[in-house]
N, C-alpha and C positions, 0 to 999 in steps of 0.2 A: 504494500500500500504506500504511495507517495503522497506524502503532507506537503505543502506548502507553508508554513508557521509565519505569522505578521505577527510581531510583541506586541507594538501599537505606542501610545506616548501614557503618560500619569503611570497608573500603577499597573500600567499592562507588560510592560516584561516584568514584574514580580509575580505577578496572578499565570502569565501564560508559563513563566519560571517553575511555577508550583506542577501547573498542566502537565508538562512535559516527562515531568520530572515520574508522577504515575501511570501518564502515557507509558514511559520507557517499563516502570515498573510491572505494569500490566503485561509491557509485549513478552519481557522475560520468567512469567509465572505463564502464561498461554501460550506460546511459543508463536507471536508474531511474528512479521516482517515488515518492520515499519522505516521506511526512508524516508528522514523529513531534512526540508533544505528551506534555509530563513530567508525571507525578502525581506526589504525596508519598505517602510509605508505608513505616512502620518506626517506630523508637526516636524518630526526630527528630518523624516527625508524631503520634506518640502524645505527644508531650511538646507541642508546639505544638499540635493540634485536639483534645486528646483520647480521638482514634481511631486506631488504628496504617492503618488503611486509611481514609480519611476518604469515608464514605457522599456525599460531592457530588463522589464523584472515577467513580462507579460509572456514569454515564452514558458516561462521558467510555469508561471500558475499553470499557462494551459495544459502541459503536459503531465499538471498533477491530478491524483483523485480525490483531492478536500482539500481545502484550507482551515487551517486553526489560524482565527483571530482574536488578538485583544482589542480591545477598546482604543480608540482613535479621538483625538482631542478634534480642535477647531478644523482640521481639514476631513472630519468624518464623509462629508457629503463628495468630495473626491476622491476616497478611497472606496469605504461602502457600498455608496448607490455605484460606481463605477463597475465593482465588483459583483457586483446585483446584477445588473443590465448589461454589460457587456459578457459575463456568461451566461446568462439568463437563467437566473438561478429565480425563479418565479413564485416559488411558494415559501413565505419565511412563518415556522411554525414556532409558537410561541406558547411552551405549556406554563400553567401557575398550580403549583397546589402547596397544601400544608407538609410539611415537615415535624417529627419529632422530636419534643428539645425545643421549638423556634418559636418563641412567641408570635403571636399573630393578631392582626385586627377581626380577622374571621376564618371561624373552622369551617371543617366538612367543604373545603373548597377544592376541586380537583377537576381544572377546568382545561383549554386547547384555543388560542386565540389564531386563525390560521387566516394569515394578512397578504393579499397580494403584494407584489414585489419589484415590479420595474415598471410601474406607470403612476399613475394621480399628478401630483405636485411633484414629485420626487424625479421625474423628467427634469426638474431644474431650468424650465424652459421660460427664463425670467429677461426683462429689460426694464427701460426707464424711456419714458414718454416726456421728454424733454426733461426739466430738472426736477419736477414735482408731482411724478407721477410713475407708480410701480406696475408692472402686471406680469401675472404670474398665470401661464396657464397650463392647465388639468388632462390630461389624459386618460381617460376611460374606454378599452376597447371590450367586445365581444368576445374576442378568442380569447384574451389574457383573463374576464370575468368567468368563463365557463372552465377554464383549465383551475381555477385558483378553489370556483365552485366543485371540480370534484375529489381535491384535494381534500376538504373538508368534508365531504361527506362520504366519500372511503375510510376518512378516521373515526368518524363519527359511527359508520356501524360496528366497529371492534370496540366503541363505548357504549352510551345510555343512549345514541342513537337520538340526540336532539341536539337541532341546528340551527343556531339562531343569527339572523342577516341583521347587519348594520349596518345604516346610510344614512341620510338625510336629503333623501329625495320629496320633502316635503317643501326642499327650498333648492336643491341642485335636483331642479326636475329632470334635467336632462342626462347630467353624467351620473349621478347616484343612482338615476331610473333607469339608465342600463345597466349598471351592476345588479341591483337588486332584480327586474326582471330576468335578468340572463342567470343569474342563479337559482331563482323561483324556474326557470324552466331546465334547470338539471336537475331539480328535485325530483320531478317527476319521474325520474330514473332511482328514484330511493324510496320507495312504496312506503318502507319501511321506516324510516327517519323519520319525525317528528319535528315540521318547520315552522318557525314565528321568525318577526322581523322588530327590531329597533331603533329609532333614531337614537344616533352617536350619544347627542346630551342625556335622552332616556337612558343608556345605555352606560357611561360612566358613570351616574349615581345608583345604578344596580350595582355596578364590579365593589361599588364600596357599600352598598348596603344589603346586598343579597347575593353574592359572589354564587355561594353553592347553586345558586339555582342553575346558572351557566353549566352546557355541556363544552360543544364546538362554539365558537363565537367566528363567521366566515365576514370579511369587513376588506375596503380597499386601505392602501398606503399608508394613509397618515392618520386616519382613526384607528388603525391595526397597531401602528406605534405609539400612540397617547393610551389607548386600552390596556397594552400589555405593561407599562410601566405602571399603572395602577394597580393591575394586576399584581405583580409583584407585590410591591406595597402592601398588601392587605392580605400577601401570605407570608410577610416576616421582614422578608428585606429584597429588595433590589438585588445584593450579591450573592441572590439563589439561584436566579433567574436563569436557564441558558437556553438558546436558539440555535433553531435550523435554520439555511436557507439552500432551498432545494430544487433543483433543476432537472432535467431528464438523464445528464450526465456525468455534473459534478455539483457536489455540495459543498457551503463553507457552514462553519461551527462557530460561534459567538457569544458574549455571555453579554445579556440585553444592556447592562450598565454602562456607564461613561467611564473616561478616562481618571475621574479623579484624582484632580490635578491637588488638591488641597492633602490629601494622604500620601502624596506619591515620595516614595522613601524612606518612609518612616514602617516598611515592614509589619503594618497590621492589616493591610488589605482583606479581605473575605474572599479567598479563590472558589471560594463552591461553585458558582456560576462557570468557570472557565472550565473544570474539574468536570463537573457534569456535561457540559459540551463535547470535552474527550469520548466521556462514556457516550455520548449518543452518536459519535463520527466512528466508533466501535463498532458500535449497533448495526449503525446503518451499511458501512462496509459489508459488514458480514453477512447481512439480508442480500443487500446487492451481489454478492459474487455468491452466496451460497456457502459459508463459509462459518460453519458453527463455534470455532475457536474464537473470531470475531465478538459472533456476539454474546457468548460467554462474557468474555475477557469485559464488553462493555457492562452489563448486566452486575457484571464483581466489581465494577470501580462507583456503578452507582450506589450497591450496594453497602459500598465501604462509607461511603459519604454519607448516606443517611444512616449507619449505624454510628457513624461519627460525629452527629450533629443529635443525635437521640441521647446518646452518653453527656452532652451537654460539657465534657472536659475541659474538653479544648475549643473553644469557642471564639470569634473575632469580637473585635469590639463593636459591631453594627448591631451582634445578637447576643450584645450584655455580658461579652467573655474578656479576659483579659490576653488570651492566646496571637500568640504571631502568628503571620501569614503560614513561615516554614514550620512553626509548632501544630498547626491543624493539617497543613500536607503532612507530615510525618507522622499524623492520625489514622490519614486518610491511608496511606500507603503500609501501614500498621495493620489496616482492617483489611486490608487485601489482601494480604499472608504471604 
């Protein structure tokens, strides 16, 4: 398996430092083959090449089969969305649930926010109309609404089987009214699914007052990113969080957070997020080639983290612990045997 690894800027070579580090653990208890080769990309390599993603780094991704990324500071929208859209990596899946050990604003939440990924606003397809005037416009297609549509509801039947649409086609009648019809008509291919819709504002004061209720939550761009960070949020901490973003033939692994630029050095960081990214670029390897050591190997690193955050030991300081970043990987790679 060829990784590509981006550290990213703040505390992202600490957190992706920790990743690696059970990465490597894992491949040598499951007998992996893991070749991973580092690119520059962020704040650091915009200031050093010029480019936050440096164009002679772009062979190098395509020829791999995942990328592990850390969190990327003020040039995120040059690396990321670039990353997104130019492998088209179209479905960025987004789970929230509780943890043992973690305090939280709300139990019994174990939900799947499953966000389109290379259109809305996030095309960046912005000017200025003389000196006082911004515009910014939207992207909504058919084919990108129906692939993202049955991304969500293939996940959905290996859960509770409820799928709930969010837009706000009550005011973007036109672009939110083709998302939401275009996925209202792949439903119809899911007999069986259980489908209700949302407006966005409806729908953030659920994630914080009714979380559980949520199974699949299928949503465009930039309400799929504001949802999942509340998300988060209301299941302990932001540096639980980790993400997919998934394509037909390469995926990258993320952990939803920022760079955290105010912690960055100071070795208390929370890798969970980064940690559990590992374990699902495991996972999904192993589904994809067929390859049961794989996702073994993923299944034992999750494993290890949540029995490492239930023991409550070794703890970061965002979930009330006084443990370092390397004290909780060294938990974590503990529980992995």
């Amino acid at each position: 398996m060829k990784v590509v690894v981006i550290e990213g800027d703040g505390v992202g070579p600490e957190i992706t430092g920790s990743a690696v580090r059970v990465l490597k653990a894992a491949a040598v208890k499951y007998g992996l083959t893991i070749d991973l080769q580092y690119v520059d990309a962020g704040d650091n390599a915009l200031r050093k090449y010029g480019e936050a993603l440096p164009s002679k780094y772009w062979p190098i991704i395509g020829s791999s089969d995942a990328i592990l990324k850390g969190p990327v500071g003020e040039s995120a929208g040059e690396v990321v969305v670039k990353l997104r859209r130019g492998f088209d990596l179209y479905a960025n899946i987004r789970p929230a649930r509780n943890y043992p050990g973690v305090r939280a604003v709300r139990d019994g939440v174990d939900l799947i926010i499953v966000r389109e990924n290379t259109e809305d606003v996030y095309v960046r397809a912005e000017y200025m109309l003389g000196n006082d005037i911004a515009i910014a416009l939207r992207l909504i297609t058919r084919r990108a609404s129906e692939r993202i549509a049955r991304v969500a509801f293939n996940l959905a039947m290996g859960r509770r089987r409820r799928v709930t649409i969010v837009h706000k086609a009550n005011v973007l009648t036109v672009s939110d009214g083709l998302f939401r019809d275009t996925v209202k008509e792949v439903a119809k291919n899911y007999p069986d699914v259980a489908v209700n819709e949302m407006y966005i504002d409806a729908a953030v004061m659920d994630m914080v007052r009714r979380p559980q209720d949520f199974d699949v939550i299928v949503t465009t761009n930039l309400y799929g990113d504001i949802l999942s960070d509340i998300a988060a949020y209301v299941t302990g901490s932001i540096g639980l969080a980790p993400s997919a973003n998934i394509g037909d033939s390469k995926a990258m692994f993320e952990p939803v957070h920022g760079a955290a630029f105010d912690i960055a050095g100071k070795g208390i960081a929370n890798p969970t997020a980064m940690i559990l990214s590992v374990a699902w670029m495991l996972r999904w390897w192993g589904e994809r080639v067929g390859d049961d050591k794989y996702v073994s190997a993923g299944s034992a690193v999750e494993n290890a983290v949540i029995k490492a955050l239930g023991e409550g030991v070794k703890l970061t300081p965002d979930l009330g612990g006084n443990a370092r970043t390397e004290e909780f990987t060294e938990e974590v790679i503990r529980k992995l045997g």
